[in-house]
N, C-alpha and C positions, 0 to 999 in steps of 0.2 A: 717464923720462917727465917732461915738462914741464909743470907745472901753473901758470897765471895766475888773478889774483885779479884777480874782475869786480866794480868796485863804484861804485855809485848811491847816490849822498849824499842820510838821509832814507830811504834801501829799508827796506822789513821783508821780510824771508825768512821764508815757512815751509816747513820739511823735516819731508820723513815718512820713516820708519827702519824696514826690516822687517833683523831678525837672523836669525841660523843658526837653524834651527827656531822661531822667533818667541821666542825668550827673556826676558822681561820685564828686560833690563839696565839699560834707563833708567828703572827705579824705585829704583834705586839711585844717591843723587844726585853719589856720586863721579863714575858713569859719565856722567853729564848736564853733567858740569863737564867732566870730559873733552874731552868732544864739543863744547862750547861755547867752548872753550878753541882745538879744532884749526881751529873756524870762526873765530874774530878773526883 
């Protein structure tokens, strides 16, 4: 699968995240670095 990165200089994104049975993962802030890490 090919994935492209769409980007607008000066965007703000915001994402909403539901997980496998809604899991509270992004209170754990390793997981929040994660996730922030695979968006850059």
């Amino acid at each position: 699968m090919r994935f492209r990165r769409f980007y607008i200089e000066g965007a703000i994104y915001f994402v909403t995240t539901v997980v496998h049975q809604r899991a509270p993962m992004f209170s754990d802030a390793a997981m929040v670095e994660l996730l922030l890490d695979t968006l850059r």
